[in-house]
C-alpha positions in Angstrom: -239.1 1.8 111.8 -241.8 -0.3 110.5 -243.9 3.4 109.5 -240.6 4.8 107.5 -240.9 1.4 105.9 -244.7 1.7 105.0 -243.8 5.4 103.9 -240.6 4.9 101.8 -240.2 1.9 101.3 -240.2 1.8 97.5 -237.4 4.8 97.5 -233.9 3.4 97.2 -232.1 6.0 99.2 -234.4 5.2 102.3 -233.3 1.6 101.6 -230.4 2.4 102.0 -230.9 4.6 105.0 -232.7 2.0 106.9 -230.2 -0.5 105.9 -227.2 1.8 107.5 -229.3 2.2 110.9 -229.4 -1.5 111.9 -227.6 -2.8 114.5 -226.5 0.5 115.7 -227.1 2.3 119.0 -228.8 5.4 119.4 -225.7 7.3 119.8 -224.4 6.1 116.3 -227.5 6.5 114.3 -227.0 10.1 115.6 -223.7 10.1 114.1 -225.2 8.6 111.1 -227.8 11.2 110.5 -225.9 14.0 111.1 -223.1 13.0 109.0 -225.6 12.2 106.0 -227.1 15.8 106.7 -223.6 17.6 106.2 -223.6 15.2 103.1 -226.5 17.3 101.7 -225.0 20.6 103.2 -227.1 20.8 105.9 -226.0 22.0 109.8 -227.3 20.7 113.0 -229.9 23.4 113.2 -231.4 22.9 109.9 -231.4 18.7 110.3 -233.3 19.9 114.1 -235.6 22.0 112.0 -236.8 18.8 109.4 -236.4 16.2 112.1 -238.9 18.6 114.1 -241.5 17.6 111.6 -241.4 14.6 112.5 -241.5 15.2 116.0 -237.5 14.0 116.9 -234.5 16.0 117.7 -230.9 15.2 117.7 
């Protein structure tokens, strides 16, 4: 958390991102990011495709 905060942490919508994830279990920020990803039009394979990038995986 504390690198996503170095890296965006001037940009309101990872504010807000961050600010959705705490206090939630893995299992929810799961839900969380996939459901913010289908926001954008984005399926499961896609989201898997950027969170590679950044070496995670849903």
């Amino acid at each position: 958390m504390a690198i996503f905060q170095q890296m965006f942490g001037n940009d309101p919508l990872m504010q807000r991102a961050m600010q959705m994830g705490r206090g939630k279990n893995p299992q929810q920020l799961q839900e969380t990011v996939r459901n913010l990803a289908r926001q954008r039009g984005m399926d499961d394979q896609q989201l898997n495709q950027l969170l590679s990038q950044f070496g995670l995986r849903i």
